[in-house]
SELO-104370 format. One record per residue: x, y, z of N, C-alpha, C in turn. Coordinates in steps of 0.1 Angstrom, whole numbers, padded with zeros to 4 digits, always signed. Layout:
# SELO-104370
XYZXYZXYZ ...
//
This chain:
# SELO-104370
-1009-0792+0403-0998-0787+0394-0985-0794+0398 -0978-0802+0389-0966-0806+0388-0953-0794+0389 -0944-0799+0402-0934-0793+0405-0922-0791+0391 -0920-0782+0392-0908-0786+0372-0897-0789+0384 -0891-0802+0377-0877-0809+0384-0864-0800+0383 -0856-0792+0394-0846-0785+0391-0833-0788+0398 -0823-0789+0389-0811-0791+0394-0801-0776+0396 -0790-0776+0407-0786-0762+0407-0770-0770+0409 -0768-0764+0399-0751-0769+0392-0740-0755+0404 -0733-0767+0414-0726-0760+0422-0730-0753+0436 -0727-0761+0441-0725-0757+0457-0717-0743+0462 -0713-0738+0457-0700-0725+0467-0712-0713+0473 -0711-0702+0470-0713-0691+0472-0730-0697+0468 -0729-0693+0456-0744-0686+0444-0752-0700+0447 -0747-0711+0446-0755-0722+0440-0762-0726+0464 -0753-0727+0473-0754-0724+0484-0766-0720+0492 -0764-0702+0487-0768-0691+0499-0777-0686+0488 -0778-0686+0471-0789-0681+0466-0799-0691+0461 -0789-0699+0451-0801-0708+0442-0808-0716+0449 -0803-0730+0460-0808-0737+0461-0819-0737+0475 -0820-0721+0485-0828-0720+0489-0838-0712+0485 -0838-0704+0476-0848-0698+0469-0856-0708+0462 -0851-0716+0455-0856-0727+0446-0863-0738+0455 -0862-0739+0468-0866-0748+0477-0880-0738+0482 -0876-0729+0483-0890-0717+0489-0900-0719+0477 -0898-0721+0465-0908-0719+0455-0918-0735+0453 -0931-0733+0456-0933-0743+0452-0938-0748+0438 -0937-0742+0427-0939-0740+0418-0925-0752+0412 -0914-0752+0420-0901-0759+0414-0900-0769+0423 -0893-0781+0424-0888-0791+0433-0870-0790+0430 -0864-0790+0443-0847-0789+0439-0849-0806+0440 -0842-0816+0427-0844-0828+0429-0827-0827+0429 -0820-0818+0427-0805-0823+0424-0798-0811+0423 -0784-0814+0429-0770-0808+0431-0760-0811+0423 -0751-0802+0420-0739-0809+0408-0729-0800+0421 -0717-0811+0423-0707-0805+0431-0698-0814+0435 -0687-0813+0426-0673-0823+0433-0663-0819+0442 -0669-0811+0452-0665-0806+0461-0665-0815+0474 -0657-0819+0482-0662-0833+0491-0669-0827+0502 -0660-0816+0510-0672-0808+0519-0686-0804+0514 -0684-0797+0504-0701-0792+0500-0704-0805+0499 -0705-0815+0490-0712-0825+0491-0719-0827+0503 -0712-0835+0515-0715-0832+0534-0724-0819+0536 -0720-0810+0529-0730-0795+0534-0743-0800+0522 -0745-0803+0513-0755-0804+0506-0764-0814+0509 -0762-0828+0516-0767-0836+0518-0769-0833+0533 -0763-0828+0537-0772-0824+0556-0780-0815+0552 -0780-0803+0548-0793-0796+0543-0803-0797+0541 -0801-0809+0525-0813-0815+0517-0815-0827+0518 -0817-0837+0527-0813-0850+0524-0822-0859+0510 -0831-0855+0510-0841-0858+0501-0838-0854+0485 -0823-0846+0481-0819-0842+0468-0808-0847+0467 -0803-0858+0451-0795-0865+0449-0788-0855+0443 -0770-0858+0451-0758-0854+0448-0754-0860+0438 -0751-0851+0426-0740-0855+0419-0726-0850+0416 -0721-0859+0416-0701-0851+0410-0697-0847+0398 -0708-0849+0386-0704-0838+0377-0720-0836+0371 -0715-0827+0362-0731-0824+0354-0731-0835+0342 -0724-0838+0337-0726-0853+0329-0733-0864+0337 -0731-0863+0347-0740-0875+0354-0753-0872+0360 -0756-0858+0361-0772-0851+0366-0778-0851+0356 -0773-0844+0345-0778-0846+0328-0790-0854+0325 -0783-0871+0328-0784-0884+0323-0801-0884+0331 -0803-0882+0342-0812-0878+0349-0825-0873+0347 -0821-0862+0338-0831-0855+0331-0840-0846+0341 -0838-0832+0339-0843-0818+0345-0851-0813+0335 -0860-0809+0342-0869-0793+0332-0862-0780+0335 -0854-0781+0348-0847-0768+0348-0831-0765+0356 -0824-0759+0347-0810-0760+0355-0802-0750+0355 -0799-0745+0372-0796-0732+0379-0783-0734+0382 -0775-0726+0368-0759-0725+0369-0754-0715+0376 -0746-0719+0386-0741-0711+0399-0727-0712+0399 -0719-0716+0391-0705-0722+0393-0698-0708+0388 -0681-0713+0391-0673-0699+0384-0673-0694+0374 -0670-0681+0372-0675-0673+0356-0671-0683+0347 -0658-0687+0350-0653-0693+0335-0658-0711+0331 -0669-0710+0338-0676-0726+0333-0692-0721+0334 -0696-0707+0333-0709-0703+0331-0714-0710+0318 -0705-0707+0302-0709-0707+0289-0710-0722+0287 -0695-0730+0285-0694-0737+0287-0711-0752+0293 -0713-0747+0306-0723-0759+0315-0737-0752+0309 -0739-0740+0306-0750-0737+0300-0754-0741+0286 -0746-0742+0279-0745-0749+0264-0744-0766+0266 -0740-0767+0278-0745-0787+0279-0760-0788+0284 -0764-0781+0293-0776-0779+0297-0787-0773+0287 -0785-0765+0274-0793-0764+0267-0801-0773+0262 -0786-0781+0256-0787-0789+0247-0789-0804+0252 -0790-0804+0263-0794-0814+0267-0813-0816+0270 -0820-0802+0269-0831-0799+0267-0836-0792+0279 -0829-0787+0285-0831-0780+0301-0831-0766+0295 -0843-0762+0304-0840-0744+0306-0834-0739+0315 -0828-0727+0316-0819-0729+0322-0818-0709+0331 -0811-0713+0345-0816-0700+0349-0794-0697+0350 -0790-0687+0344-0774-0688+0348-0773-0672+0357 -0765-0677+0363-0757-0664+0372-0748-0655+0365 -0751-0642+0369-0741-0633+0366-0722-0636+0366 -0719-0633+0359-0716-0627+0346-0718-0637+0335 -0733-0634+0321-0735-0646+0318-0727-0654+0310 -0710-0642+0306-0705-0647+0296-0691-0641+0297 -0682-0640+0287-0670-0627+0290-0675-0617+0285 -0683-0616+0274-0686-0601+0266-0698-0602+0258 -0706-0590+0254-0718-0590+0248-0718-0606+0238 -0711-0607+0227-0709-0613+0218-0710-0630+0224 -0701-0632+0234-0709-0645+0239-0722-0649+0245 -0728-0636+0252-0740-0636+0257-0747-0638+0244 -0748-0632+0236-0760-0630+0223-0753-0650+0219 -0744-0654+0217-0743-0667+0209-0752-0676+0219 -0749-0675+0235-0760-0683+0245-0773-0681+0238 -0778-0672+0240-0793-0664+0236-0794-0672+0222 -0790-0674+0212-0791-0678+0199-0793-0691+0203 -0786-0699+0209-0782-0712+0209-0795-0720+0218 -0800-0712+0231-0812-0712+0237-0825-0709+0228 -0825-0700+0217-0839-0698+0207-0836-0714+0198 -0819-0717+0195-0821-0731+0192-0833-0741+0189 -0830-0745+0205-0834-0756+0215-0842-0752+0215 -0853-0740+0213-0867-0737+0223-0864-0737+0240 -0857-0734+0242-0855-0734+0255-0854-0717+0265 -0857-0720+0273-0856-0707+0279-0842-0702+0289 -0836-0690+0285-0820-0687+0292-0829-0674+0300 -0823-0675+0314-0827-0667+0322-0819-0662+0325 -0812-0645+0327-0797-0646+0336-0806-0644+0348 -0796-0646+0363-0800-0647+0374-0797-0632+0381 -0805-0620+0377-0802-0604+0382-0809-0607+0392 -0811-0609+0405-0817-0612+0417-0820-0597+0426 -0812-0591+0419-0812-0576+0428-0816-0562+0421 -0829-0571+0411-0831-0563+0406-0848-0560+0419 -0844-0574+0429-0858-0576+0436-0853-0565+0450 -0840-0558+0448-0836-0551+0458-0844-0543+0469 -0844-0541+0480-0850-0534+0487-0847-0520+0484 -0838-0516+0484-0834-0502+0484-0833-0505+0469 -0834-0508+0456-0837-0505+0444-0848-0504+0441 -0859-0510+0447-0873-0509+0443-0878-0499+0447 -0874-0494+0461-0875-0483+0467-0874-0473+0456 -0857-0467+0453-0857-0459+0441-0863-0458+0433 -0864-0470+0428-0879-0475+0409-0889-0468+0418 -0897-0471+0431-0910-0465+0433-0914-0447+0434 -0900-0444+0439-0898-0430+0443-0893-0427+0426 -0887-0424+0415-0884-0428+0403-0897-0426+0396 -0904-0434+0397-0918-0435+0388-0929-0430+0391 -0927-0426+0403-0939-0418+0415-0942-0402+0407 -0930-0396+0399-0929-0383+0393-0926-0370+0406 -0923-0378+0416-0921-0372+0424-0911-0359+0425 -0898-0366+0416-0887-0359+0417-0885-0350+0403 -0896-0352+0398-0893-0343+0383-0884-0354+0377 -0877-0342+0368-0869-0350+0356-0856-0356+0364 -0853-0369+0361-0843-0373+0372-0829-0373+0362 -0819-0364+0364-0812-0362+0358-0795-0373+0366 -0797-0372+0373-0784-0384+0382-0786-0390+0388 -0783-0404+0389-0784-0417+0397-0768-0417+0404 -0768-0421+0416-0756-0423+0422-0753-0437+0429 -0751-0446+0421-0749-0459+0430-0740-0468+0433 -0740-0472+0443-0723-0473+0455-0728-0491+0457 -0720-0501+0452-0723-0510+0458-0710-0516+0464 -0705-0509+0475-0689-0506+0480-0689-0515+0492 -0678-0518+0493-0678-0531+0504-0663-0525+0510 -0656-0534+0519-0642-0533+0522-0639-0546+0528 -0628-0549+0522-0623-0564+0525-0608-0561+0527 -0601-0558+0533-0583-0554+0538-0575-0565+0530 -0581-0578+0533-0573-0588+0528-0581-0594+0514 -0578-0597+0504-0581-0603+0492-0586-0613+0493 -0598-0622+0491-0605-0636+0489-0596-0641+0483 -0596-0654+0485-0586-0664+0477-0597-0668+0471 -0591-0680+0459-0598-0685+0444-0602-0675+0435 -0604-0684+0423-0606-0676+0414-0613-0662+0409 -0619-0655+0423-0625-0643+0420-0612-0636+0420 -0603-0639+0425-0592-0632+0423-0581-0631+0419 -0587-0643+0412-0575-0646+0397-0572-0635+0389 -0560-0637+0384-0554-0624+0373-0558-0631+0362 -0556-0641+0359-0557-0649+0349-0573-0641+0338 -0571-0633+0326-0587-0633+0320-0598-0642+0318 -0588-0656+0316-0598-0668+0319-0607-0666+0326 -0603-0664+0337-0613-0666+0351-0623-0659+0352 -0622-0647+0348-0636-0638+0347-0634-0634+0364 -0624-0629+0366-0623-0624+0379-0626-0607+0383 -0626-0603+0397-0627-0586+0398-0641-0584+0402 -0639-0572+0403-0654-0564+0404-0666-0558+0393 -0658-0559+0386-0663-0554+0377-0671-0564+0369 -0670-0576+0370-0674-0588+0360-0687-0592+0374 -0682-0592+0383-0690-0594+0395-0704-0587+0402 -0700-0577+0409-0707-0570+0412-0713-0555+0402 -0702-0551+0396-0708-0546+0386-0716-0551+0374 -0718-0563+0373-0725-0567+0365-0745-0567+0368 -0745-0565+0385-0757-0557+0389-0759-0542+0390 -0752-0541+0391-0750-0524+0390-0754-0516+0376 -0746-0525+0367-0748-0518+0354-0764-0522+0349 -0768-0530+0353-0783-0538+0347-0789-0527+0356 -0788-0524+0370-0798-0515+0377-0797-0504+0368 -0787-0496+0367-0788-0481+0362-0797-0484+0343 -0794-0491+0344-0798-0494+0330-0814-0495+0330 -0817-0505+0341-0834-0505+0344-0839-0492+0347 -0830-0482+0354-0838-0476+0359-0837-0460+0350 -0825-0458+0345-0821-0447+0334-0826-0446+0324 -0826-0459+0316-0826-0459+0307-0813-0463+0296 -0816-0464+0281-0804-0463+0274-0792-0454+0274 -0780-0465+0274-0764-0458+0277-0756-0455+0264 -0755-0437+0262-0745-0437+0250-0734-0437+0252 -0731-0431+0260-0713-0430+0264-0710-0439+0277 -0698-0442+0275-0691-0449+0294-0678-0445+0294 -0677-0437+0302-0662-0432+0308-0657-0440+0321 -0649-0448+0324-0648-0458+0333-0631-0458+0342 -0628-0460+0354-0619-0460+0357-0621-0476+0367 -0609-0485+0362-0610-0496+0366-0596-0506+0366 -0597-0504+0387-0583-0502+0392-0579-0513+0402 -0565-0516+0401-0561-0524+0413-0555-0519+0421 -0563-0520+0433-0561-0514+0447-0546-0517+0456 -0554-0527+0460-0548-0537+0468-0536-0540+0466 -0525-0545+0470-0512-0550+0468-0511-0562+0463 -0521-0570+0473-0520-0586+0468-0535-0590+0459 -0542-0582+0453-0550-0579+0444-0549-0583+0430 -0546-0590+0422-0538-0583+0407-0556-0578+0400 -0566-0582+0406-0579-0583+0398-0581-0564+0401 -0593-0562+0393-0599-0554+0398-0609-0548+0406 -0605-0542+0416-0615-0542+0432-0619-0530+0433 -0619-0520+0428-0622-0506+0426-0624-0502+0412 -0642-0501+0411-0643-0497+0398-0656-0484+0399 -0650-0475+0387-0659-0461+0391-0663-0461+0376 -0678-0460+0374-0682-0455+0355-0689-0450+0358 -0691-0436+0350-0703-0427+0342-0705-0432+0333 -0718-0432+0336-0727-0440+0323-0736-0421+0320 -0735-0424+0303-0743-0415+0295-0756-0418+0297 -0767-0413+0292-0775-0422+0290-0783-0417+0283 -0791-0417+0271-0797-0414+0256-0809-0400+0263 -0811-0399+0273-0819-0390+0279-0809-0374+0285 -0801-0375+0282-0794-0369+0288-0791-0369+0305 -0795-0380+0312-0789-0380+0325-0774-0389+0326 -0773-0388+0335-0759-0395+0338-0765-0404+0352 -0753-0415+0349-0751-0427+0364-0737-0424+0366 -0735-0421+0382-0723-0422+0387-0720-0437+0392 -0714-0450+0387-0718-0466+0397-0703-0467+0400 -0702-0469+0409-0689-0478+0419-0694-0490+0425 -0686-0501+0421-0683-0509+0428-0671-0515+0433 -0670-0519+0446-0657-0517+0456-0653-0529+0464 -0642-0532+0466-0639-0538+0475-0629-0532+0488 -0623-0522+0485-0618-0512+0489-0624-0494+0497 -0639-0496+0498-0644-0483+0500-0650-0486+0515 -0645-0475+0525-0646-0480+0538-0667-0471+0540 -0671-0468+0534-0686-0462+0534-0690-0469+0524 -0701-0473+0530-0710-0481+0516-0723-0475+0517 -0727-0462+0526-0739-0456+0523-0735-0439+0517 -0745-0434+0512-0759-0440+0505-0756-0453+0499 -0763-0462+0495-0763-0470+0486-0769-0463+0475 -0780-0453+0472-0782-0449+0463-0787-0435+0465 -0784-0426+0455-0794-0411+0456-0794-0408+0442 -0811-0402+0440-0815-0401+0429-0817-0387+0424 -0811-0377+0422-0818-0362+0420-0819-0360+0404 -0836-0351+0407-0840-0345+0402-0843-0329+0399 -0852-0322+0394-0856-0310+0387-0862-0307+0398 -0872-0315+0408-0876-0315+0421-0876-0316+0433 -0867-0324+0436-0859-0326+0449-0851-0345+0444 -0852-0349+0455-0841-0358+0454-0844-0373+0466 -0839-0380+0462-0837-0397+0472-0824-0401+0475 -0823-0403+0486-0810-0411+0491-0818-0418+0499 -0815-0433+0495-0814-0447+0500-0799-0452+0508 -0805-0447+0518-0790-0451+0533-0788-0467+0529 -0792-0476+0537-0792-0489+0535-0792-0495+0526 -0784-0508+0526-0784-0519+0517-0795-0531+0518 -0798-0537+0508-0808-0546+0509-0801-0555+0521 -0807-0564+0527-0802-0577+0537-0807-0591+0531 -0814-0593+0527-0817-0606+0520-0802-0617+0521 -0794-0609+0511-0780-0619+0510-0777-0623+0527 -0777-0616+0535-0773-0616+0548-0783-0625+0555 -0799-0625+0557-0806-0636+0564-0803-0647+0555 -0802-0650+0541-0795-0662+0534-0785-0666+0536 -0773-0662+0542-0761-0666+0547-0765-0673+0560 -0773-0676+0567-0778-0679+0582-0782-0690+0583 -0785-0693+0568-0793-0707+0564-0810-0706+0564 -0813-0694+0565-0825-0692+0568-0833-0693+0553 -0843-0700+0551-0853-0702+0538-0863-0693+0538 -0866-0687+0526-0879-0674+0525-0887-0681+0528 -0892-0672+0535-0914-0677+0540-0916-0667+0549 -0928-0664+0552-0928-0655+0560-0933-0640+0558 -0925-0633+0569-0926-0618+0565-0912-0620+0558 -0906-0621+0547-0894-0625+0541-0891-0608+0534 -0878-0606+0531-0878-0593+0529-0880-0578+0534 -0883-0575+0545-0884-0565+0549-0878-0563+0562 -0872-0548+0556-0862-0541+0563-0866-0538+0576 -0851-0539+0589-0856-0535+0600-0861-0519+0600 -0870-0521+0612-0878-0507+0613-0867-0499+0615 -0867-0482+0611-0859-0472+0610-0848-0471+0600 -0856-0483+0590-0841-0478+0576-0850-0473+0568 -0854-0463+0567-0864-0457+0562-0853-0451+0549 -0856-0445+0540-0847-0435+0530-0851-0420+0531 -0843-0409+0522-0850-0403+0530-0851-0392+0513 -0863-0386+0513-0866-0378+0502-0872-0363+0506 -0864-0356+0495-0864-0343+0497-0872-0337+0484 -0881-0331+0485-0894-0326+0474-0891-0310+0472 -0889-0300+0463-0889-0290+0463-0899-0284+0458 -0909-0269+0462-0921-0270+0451-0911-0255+0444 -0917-0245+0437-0915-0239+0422-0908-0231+0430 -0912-0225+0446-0902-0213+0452-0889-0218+0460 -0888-0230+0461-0877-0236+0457-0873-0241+0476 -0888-0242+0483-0890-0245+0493-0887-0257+0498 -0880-0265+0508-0882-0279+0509-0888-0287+0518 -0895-0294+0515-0905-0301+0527-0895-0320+0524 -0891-0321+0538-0880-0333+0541-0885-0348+0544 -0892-0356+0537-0903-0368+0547-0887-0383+0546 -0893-0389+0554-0890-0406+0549-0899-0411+0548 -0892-0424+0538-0902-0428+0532-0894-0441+0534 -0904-0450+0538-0902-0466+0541-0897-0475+0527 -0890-0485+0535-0881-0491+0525-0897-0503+0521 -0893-0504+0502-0900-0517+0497-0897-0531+0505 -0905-0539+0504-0900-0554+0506-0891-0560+0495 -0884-0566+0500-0870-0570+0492-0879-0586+0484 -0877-0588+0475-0887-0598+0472-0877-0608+0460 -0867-0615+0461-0859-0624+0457-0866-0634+0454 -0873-0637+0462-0882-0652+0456-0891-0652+0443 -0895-0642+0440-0904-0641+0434-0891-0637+0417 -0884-0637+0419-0876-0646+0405-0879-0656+0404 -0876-0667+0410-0880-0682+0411-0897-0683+0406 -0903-0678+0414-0916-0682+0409-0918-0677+0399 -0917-0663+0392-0918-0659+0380-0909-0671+0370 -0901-0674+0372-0894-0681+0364-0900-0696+0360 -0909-0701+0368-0916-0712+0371-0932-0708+0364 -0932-0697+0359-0940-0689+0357-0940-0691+0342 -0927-0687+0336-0924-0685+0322-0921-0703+0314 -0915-0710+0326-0910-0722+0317-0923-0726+0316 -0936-0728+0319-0949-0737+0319-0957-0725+0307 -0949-0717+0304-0958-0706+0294-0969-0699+0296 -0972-0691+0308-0978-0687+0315-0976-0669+0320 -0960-0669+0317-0957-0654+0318-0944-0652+0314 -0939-0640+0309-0928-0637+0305-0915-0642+0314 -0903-0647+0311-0891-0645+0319-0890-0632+0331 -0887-0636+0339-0886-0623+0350-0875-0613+0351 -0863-0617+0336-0851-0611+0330-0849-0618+0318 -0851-0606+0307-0846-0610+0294-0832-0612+0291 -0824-0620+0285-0814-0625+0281-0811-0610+0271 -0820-0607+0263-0816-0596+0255-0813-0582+0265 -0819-0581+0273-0813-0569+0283-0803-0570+0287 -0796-0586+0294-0784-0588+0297-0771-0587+0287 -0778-0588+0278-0766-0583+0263-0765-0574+0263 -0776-0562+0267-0772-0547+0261-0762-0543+0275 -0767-0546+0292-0759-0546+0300-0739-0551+0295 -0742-0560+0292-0729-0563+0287-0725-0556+0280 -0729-0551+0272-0720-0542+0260-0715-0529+0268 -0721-0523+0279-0720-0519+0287-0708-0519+0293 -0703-0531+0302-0692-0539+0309-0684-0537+0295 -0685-0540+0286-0676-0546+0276-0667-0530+0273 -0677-0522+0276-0671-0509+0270-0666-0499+0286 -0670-0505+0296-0662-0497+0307-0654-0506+0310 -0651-0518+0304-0634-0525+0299-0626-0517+0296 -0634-0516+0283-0624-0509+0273-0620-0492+0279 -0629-0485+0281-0619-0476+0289-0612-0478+0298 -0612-0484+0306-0602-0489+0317-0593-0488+0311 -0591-0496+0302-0578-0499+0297-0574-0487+0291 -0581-0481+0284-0575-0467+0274-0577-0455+0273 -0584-0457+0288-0588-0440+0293-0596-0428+0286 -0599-0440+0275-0609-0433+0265-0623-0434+0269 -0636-0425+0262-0645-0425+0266-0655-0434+0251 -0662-0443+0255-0664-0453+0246-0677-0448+0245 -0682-0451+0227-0693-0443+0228-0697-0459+0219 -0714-0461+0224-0721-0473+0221-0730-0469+0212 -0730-0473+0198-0738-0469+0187-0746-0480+0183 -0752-0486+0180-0768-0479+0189-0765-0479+0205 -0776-0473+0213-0775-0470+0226-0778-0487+0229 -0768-0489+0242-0772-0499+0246-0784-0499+0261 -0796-0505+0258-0807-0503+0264-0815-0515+0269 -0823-0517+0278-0832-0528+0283-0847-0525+0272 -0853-0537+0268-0864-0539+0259-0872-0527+0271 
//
């Protein structure tokens, strides 16, 4: 079986520490190429990979010719390098945030059924350890009817990142909200179900901040449960990461996945890849009818990131579905688009039809 040829547009963060070693662990893919006019990344890209040709813009990788191209660059040249890559005949895998608002996501999606081509967004955490965890405890029926999801993906940074994540500018597609909540909202959505209402508070903290680094939404959700999601830059506790209660008892997931963290090390999936150190167990509480509780842990899932890549290597050869629909990511967005819009107007936005995952 032939490797499908992939290029990963941008060195910084995404293109770095996610795309280009995950896509190196799959052998289903070959990384033959980098896009990055960055002079140090260049130096970091070529000590890494020596064997993968650098290029300084995507006009000139293009010319080259890819079966597949993993856009990792800043929000505001997502649309933009994905619509050269379509159309240049590449499928294409893009990073969160796929767009500014539902309305440009769905024109990507249109413009990809075009071409025949396949648009993947890059939700990588939907392979989360402590989300899969929940999905398994969740679907087990363990907890009865699960009426609240609580999820915290809170960090604390005192000082502000410089560049454009923390541009004011709306160009930029800066904040938390466009960022990290754009996994957040996809989780509660995979795991809830369809959202009718969003009540959203979405704030700047910080002094030297102008973006948004503190964002809190209730999400409705067409079953009648609710999601409580924060995401933070400003929250000095970041556990639970998640707790789930139901009609029957309930989950709290202590720990955060680590994956992002052994990828920051330089380290490449293989292995025992994914799994949590011993004692981060979560911990679940079962009630039976006299309202008794029996208290266990329950061991964390394997965190399994890679296995986007290969699914996705999976779907371009026509062999299995995308590992994330483009149309989920739209209804996610409409989502964002509407705990915008309260932010701004402190109104409670109601989504007609429910915005939902296929």
């Amino acid at each position: 079986m032939t490797s499908l040829s992939t290029l990963v547009v941008g060195y910084g963060l995404a293109g770095r520490v996610f795309h280009a070693p995950l896509i190196s662990a799959e052998p289903g893919l070959s990384l033959d190429g980098i896009v990055t006019s960055n002079a140090e990344r260049t130096i970091q890209a070529r000590e890494r990979y020596p064997q993968v040709e650098v290029f300084s813009s995507l006009d000139a990788a293009l010319e080259q010719g890819f079966d597949l191209v993993a856009v990792g660059t800043p929000n505001v040249t997502h649309v933009p390098f994905t619509e050269q890559a379509l159309r240049a005949g590449c499928h294409v895998v893009l990073d969160k945030p796929v767009a500014a608002n539902a309305q440009e996501a769905a024109a990507l999606a249109a413009l990809a059924d075009e071409q025949g081509r396949l648009l993947v967004p890059f939700q990588n955490r939907r392979w989360d350890s402590d989300f899969l965890t929940a999905s398994r405890i969740a679907h087990s029926g363990a907890l009865g009817m699960i009426h609240r999801l609580e999820s915290h993906i809170d960090r604390m940074r005192v000082v502000p990142k410089a560049g454009w994540r923390g541009s004011a500018d709306p160009v930029d597609l800066g904040g938390m909200l466009y960022d990290l909540g754009a996994h957040a909202i996809d989780q509660a959505l995979a795991l809830m179900g369809p959202v009718t209402r969003v009540s959203a508070s979405v704030r700047s903290v910080r002094p030297l901040d102008p973006t948004d680094d503190d964002v809190v939404m209730l999400l409705t959700h067409d079953s009648g449960a609710i999601s409580i999601v924060t995401v933070s830059q400003v929250a000095a506790f970041g556990d639970p990461r998640i707790t789930l209660l139901g009609t029957h008892g309930g989950l709290r997931v202590h720990a955060t996945d680590t994956q992002e963290d052994v990828l920051r090390t330089g380290v490449t999936p293989g292995g025992d890849w994914g799994a949590e150190p011993v004692g981060t167990d979560a911990t679940l509480r079962v009630f039976d009818d006299d309202s008794v509780v029996t208290e266990t842990r329950v061991p964390m899932e394997r965190g399994d990131w890679p296995s986007f890549y290969r699914e996705v290597a999976a779907a371009v050869r026509g062999d299995a579905p995308p590992p994330v629909l483009i149309s989920d990511v739209i209804q996610s967005m409409r989502v964002m688009d509407a705990a915008r819009e309260s932010g701004a107007t402190g109104a409670t936005v109601t989504l007609d039809p429910p915005a939902g995952h296929a």
